[in-house]
C-alpha positions, 0 to 999 in steps of 0.5 A: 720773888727776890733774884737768887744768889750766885753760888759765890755769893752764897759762899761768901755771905756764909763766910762772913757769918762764920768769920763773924762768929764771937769765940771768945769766952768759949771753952776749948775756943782753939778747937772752935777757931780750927773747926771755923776755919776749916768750913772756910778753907773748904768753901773757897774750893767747893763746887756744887757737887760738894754742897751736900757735904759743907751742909752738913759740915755747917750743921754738925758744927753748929750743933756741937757749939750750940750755934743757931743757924741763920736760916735766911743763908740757907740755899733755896731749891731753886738756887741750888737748882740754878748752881747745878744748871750753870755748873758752880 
């Protein structure tokens, strides 16, 4: 079984992907652009006991912009068990 991630590094790899997200040829791409850069605002200050709420925040942008995703960055149960013993 691959070593879970850190709670930083979870934030930083779901950063990346938001940053790597193309917005160009989007309708209302500013809203998009304010949307994204809100999630990444939030996860430079979450803490585990947040992390419910940046999930859904991830989902609901994701549905309102047709985005897939990446299921490979979605925390396991044992990561975030281990965030909440260590006290990310």
């Amino acid at each position: 079984m691959p070593e879970a991630r850190s709670f930083s590094a979870w934030k930083s790899e779901i950063v990346s992907w938001l940053i790597s997200l193309p917005d160009r040829g989007r309708k209302d791409s500013y809203v998009f652009e304010e949307q994204r850069n809100a999630i990444i605002a939030t996860l430079r200050y979450l803490r585990t006991n947040m992390l419910s709420r940046i999930l859904a925040d991830l989902h609901q942008f994701c549905s309102f912009w047709d985005l897939d995703f990446p299921s490979d960055l979605l925390p396991s149960r044992e990561e975030i068990r281990r965030w909440f013993e260590r006290g990310d």
